[in-house]
Structure formats: structure tokens, C-alpha cells
N, C-alpha and C positions, 0 to 999 in steps of 0.2 A: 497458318504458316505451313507450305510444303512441303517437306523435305526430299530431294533430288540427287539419286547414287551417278556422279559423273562417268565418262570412260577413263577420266583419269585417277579414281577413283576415291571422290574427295567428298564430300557432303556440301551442299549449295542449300539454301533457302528460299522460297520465295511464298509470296501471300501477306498476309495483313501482319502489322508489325505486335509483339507482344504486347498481349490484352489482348487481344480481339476474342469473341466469342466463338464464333465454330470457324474449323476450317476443312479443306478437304482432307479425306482419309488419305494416306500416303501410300498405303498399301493397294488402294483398289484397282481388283481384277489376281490379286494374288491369291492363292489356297494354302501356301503355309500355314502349319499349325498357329506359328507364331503369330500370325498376320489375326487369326480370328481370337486370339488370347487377349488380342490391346482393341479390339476394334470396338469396343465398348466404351473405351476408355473416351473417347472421342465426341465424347457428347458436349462437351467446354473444350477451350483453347488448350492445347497441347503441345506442344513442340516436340517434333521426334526427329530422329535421326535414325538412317540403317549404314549397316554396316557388312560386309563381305567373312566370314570367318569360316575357316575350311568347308568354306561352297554353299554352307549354308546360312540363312536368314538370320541376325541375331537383332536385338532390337534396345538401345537407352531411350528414357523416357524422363523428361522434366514431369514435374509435379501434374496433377489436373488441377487446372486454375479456375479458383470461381472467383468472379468479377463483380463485389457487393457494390461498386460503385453504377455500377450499370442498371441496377437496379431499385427503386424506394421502398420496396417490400423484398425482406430480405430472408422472411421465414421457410422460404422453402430452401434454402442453404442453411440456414443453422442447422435446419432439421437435417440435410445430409449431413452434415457433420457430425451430429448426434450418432446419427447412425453408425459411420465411419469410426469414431469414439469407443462407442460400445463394442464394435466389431475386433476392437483390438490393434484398429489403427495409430500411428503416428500423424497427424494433420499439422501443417505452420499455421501458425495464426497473426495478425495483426496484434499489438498491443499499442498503449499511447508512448510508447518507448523505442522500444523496439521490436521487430517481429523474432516470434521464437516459435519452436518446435513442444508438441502439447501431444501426453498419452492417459488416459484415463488410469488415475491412480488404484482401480479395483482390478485392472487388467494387468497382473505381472508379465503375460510374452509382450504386451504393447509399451509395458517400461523395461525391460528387458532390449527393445528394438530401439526403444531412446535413446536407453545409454550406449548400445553399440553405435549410433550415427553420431553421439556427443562423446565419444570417448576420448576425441586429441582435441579437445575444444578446451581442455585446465579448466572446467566450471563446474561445480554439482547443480545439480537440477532439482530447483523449488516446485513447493507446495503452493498452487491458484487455487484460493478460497474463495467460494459464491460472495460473501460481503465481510464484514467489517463485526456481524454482530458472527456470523457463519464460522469465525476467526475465533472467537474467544471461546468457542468448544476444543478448537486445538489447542490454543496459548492456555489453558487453564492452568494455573498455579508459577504463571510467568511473571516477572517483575512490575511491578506497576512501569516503569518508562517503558514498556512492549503496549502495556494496556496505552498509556498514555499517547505513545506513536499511532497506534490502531486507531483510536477514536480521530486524531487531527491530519494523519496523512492519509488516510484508507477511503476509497479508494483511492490509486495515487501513486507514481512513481518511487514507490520506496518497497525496499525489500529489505525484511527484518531477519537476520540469525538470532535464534536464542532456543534455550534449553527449557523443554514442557516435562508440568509432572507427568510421565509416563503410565500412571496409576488411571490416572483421571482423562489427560487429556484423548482426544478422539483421534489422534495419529496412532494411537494402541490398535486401533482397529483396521488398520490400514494391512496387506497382505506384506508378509516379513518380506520379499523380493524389493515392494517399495522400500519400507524402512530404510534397507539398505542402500536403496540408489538415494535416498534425500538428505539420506543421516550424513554430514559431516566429519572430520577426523576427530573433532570434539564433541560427537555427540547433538548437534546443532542442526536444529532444523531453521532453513529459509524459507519465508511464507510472504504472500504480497497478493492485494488485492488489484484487481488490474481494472483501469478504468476505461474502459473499451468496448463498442458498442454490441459487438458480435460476440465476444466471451462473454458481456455481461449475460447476452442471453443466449448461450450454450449450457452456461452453470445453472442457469432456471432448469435446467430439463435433466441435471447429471445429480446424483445424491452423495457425493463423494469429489474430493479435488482434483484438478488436475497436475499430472507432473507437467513442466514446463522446465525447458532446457534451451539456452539460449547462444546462436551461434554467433559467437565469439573468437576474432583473428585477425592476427597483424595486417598493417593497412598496406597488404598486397595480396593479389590471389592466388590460387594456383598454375597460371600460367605467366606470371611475373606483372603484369600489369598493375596498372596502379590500381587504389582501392579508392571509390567515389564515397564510401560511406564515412559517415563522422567518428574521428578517432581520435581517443580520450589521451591526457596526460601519457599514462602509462604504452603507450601507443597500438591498442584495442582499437579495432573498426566494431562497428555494429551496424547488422541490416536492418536500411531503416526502412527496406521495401521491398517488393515482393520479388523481383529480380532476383535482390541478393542473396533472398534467404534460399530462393531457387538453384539459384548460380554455386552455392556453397553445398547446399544439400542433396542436388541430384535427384537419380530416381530412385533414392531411398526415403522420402515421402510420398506418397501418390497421391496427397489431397494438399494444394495449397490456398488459404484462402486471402486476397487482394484487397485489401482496403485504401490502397493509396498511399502516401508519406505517413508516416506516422505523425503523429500529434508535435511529438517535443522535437524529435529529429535526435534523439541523444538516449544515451543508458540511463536504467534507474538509479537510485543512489543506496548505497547499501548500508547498515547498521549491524552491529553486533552488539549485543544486551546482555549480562553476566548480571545480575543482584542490580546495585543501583550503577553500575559504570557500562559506559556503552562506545562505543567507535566507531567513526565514521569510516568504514573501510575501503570504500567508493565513494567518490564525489559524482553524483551524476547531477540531474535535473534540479533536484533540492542542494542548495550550499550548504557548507558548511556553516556560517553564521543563520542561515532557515534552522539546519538543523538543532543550530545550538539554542535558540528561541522553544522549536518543538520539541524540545524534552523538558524545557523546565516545568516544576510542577505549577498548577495555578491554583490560588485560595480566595474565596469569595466573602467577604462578610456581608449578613445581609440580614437588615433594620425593617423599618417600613417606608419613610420619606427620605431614607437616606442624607440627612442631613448632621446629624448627633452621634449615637449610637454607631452604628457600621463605616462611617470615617472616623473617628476617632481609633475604633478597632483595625483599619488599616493603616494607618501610620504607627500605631502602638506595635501590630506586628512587624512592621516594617523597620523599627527597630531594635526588636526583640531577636530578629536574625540577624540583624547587624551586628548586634553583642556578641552573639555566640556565633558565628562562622565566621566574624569578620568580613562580610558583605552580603549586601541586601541584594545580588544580582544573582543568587541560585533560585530561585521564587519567583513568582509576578502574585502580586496581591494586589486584589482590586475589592470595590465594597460598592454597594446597589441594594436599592431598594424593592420591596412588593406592589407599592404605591407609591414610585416616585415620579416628580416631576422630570424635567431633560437641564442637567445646568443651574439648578437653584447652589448658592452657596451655604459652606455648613453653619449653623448656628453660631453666634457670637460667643457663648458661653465653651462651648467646643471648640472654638478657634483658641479663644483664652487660656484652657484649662492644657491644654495640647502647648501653648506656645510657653506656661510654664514649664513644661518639662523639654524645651527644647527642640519642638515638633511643629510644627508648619502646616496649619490645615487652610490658608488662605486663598489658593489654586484650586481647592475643591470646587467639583462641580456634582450635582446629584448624577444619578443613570437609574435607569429602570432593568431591574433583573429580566433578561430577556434570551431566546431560545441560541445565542452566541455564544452568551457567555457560559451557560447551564452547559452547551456540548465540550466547551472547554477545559471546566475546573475540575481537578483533582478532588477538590475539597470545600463545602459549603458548609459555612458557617453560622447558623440564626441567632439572632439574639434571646426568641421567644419559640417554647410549642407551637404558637400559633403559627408564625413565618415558614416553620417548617412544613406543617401540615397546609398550607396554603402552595409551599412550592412542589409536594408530593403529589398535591391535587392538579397540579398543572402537567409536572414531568412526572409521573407515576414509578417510571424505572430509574429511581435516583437513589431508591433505598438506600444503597448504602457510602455513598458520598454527599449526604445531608445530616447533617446533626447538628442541635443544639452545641454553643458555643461552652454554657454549662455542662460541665462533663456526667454530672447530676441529673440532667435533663428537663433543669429548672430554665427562669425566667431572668436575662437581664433585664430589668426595671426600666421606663422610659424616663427622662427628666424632662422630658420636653416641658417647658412652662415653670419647671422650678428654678430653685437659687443655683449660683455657679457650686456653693457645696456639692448639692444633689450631683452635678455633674464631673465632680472630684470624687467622689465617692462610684459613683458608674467605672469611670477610668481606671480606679484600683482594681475593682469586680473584675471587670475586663482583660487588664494587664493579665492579672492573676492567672483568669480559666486559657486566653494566650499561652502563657507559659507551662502551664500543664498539657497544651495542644501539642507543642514544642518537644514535650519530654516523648508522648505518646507516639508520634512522628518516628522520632528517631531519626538518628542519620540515613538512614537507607532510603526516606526518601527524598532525600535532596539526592538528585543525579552527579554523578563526577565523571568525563571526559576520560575516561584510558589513556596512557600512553603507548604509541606503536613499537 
């Protein structure tokens, strides 16, 4: 696209429409200092414009655009961006949300130049973490529903506020200039991992997070026009392309990188975490009934044919929380086995022994303990040493969300093949080490909703 000073002294356009990859230099045949300051710049699509001011040459500048779509191999643009990054640039980036503004959080003048372009945006600007496991170096000593969210939305439209131990966590090491631009009125740091093809492999090559600041504004521009991009409840536009983040930003980023629409076409959805109560303080991509599902906690019992033992244990817990909170719907407990088959029903003797006390195992179907549920549960429960040491041997990193149901670290008994006693006598066993699980627990962690 060229840009053309008329005689009546207005700016004109012409050339290939936004996107395109190169165009002509606007300045050529000029010697202005100015002219050889940008002409570099013009190796990707540019858009300029000139302008007249006391006689001499001044010059704005959209972003330089890199065009990842244009391309199936994309590493020689991460890698300028890297560079860019390092340098102490501000670069936009695509996200599956929306596109935002990203400064390498080791570089204080390049978050420093963040928050001056986000200053009238009302947002603070989060912490982009490499992954999910890259995340629990900073959350260290945060709520289990933080750990909880991480494990089942991460990567993923969600962005978590919450309070790290400071001691421990690896935001300490961050340079005080960040602190300050990430830290909250409450002390709260927002972190999110972004599921995006081009940040995913940006943070391979960076040892430290990115800030990220995302341009947020009422669904009109600055020249009164209407706003094309998706606008939330609260009436927030978000750029969901590379236009807009252009159009908003100016030439106060000089690197922008183009991915096309974004994924969801909509914000992320935001969370606030305090001990065990959390708030949905954005509705974006994930609802709020999503979200009310992904906090609760999950507990696994787990037998070996799952058909005695580990159902029995789930319905026994299931109303054991019933008792005591007055509803089984703060929890999800399921029960699987090491070596189970798919759907076999539970034992007769277990149906019996269960339906005297009021309990209902006739809908049971076996399941096989499998790599879903294991990334799922809070909490796994064995009936035996052995089960456990059979599911260490599979997930190695389970340490410390696997334990014997015995709090001893003994062995629930099988009955399988004895009398229905045998299996009155399991069910007390059971009940019993349940209810010690229960006290151990504590309320903190059942999750509870805040109120606004």
C-alpha cells in the first residue's frame, strides 16, 4: 500500500489491500533523514502515511506486519520475534482469544513501554506462562482450585488472579518494575496460559514470562465509528484481528504479528481465587456453569475389577457428603478400577449390602482407571499398597494425590467370593477410613462461589 501526499493536502492510498506482503517504498527518491530511518522498516507490509509539518518530513507508522498465514513454516518469524522480545520490544500477538500486546517480563524499559500504550485501557497486564506444568513454579503455595483450574483449563481461555507465596514462588524473581506493572490493588497476580500456535513457540525460546496487556474498549473507536469487534455484556470490544489491535495501537508497536481470526472470536474468561472461594469475574469463552463444574474437586476410588470394593466406596462417599454439607453436588466422585473390564455390573453381594443402608449400586457400570480421569482427580483413593504402587508405576508424578484409602497405609481386604458378612464388614472398614478422609480434607477443600 502507497501512500500519496495530494495538492490538497490529504493522504490517499493505493496498492494492495491490508496483508499483502511488500509494497513500494513511499519515500523513494527522497534523502530525508527521515526517509532512511523507516526504510528498513519495509521489508513486510507497512502502511504509512506522510505528513507536512513546519516544512519538514514527519512520518506515522502502523505496526510491521508479519503475515504467519502466508506462510507453513513459520520459524523464521518466531524467531524475529524473539529477537524483537529480547530487544526490549513491545510486539501484538495473536492469541485463541483475543490479540494482545506482549513485553518480555525480564525487560523492565519494555514493560515500562506496555503500560504506557495500556494505560487508558482499565486492565492490568498478566503473566503468559510457557505451560501448565511452567505455571506451578509461580502458583507455588496457591489454593488447590488455582492448582485445580491449571491442570483442567491450561492451556485455555482462562485467566486466573490469585495470591502466590512470595517466598517460594518464581514471580519473586521477576525485576521489581514488573511486580509492579502485574501486581494488582490486592496484591494479585493474573497468569494464563495461551493456547496459540505462535506464543506456544515464542516461550520455547524465552526463560522467563511474558507480560501481556490486552487492548480493551468501548465498542466505538476513536474516530466515532462503529466497532466490528465482539462486545461483551459489560460493553468491552476486543480485537479479535489484526486490524484492530493495529488500528488501536498505532505506531507505538512496531512489530505486529497476523494470525487471522482468532480461534474463539471472544475474551477470556477470568477467575479470582482467595483460600477455597473463587469468582467468576468475567464471563468470557468458558461459562459460568463450565466453570462451576471445573472447580469442583474430583475423588477417585480405585479397586481392581471395580466391581465391590471401589463402588461401594463411591456411593458410601457420596453420602457421607451428603450428611455433612447437606449436598453431594460440591464433589464429583467416581470409582475405577486397575484391571477392570468396560460396564460389567457391581456384585450382588455389594448391591445388597449398599441397598441396606439405603444406597443404590444397581446403575453401576465398571470403568477402567485411565489417563482422563488420573489428569482429572484431586484425589485417588486405593483400596490396597498394591493398587497404588501399580498406579505410580503407570503415572509416576502422582505422588502426592495417590494414597491408600487406609490412612495407616494398610490394606482394604477383598471379599470377593465370600459371604455377604465379609462384605458388611468391608463396608464398615470403608465407611470408617471415608470419614477420616472427610475430617483430613477439611472444608477448604470443597470450593465455595463468592459473592459480588
Amino acid at each position: 500500500m502507497a501512500a500519496i501526499l495530494t495538492t490538497a493536502g490529504k493522504i490517499e492510498t493505493s496498492g494492495p489491500p491490508w496483508g499483502g506482503f511488500w509494497i513500494p517504498d513511499p519515500f523513494d527518491g527522497l534523502t530525508h533523514p527521515d526517509h532512511r530511518a523507516v526504510q528498513s522498516r519495509f521489508a513486510v507490509a507497512v502502511p504509512s502515511a506522510r505528513t507536512i509539518v513546519a516544512g519538514l518530513f514527519a512520518t506515522t507508522h502502523l505496526p510491521m506486519l508479519l503475515d504467519l498465514q502466508s506462510t507453513d513454516d513459520i520459524r523464521d518469524m518466531v524467531h524475529r520475534t524473539v529477537q524483537a522480545l529480547v530487544e526490549g520490544q513491545v510486539v501484538g500477538f495473536p492469541t485463541e482469544t483475543v490479540y494482545a500486546l506482549a513485553a518480555h517480563s525480564l525487560r523492565p524499559d519494555a514493560v515500562a513501554k506496555l503500560m504506557q500504550i495500556q494505560s487508558d485501557w482499565g486492565s492490568t497486564p498478566i503473566l503468559s506462562v510457557r505451560s501448565g506444568e511452567a505455571a506451578e513454579d509461580f502458583l507455588h503455595g496457591s489454593s488447590p482450585i488455582v492448582r485445580r483450574l491449571s491442570r483442567r483449563c491450561w492451556p485455555g481461555p482462562l485467566i486466573l488472579r490469585t495470591r502466590c507465596d512470595w517466598k517460594q514462588s518464581a514471580a519473586s524473581r521477576l525485576p521489581a518494575e514488573t511486580m509492579r506493572a502485574v501486581c494488582g490493588e490486592d496484591d494479585q497476580i493474573a497468569f494464563r496460559v495461551v493456547d496459540q500456535r505462535v506464543l506456544g513457540q515464542v516461550h520455547r525460546y524465552l526463560a522467563a514470562p511474558l507480560v501481556l496487556a490486552t487492548a480493551e474498549t468501548l465498542p466505538e473507536t476513536e474516530t466515532g465509528d462503529p466497532c466490528s469487534d465482539p462486545v461483551d455484556a459489560s460493553g468491552t470490544a476486543f480485537p479479535t484481528n489484526a486490524k484492530s489491535i493495529a488500528r488501536r495501537c498505532g505506531d507505538s508497536v512496531p512489530l505486529l504479528l497476523d494470525d487471522g481470526p482468532t480461534r474463539y472470536g471472544g475474551c477470556c474468561s477470568v477467575v479470582r481465587v482467595k483460600d477455597h472461594h473463587w469468582q467468576l469475574i468475567r464471563q468470557g469463552v468458558i461459562e459460568r456453569d463450565a466453570m462451576s463444574q471445573f472447580v469442583k474437586p474430583v475423588i477417585a476410588l480405585v479397586c481392581t475389577g471395580n466391581t465391590c470394593r471401589s463402588p461401594m466406596a463411591e456411593v458410601l462417599l457420596r453420602h457421607l457428603v451428603q450428611q455433612r454439607y447437606g449436598s453431594d453436588d460440591l464433589v464429583q466422585i467416581v470409582s475405577a478400577g486397575v484391571a477392570a473390564g468396560v460396564g460389567s455390573a457391581a456384585s450382588p453381594q455389594a448391591v445388597e449390602v449398599m441397598s441396606d443402608r439405603g444406597l443404590d449400586l444397581t446403575e453401576h457400570g465398571s470403568r477402567m482407571l485411565d489417563d482422563a480421569l488420573v489428569a482429572s482427580a484431586d484425589l485417588i483413593l486405593t483400596m490396597t499398597r498394591g493398587h497404588r504402587s501399580a498406579i505410580l508405576a503407570a503415572w509416576p508424578d502422582l505422588h502426592d494425590r495417590v494414597h491408600t484409602l487406609r490412612r495407616d497405609g494398610g490394606d482394604i481386604a477383598d471379599p470377593v467370593g465370600m459371604p455377604v458378612e465379609c462384605y458388611v464388614q468391608c463396608a464398615d472398614q470403608i465407611q470408617q477410613e471415608l470419614a477420616a478422609w472427610l475430617d483430613a480434607l477439611g472444608d477448604d477443600f470443597f470450593p465455595v462461589e463468592a459473592k459480588t
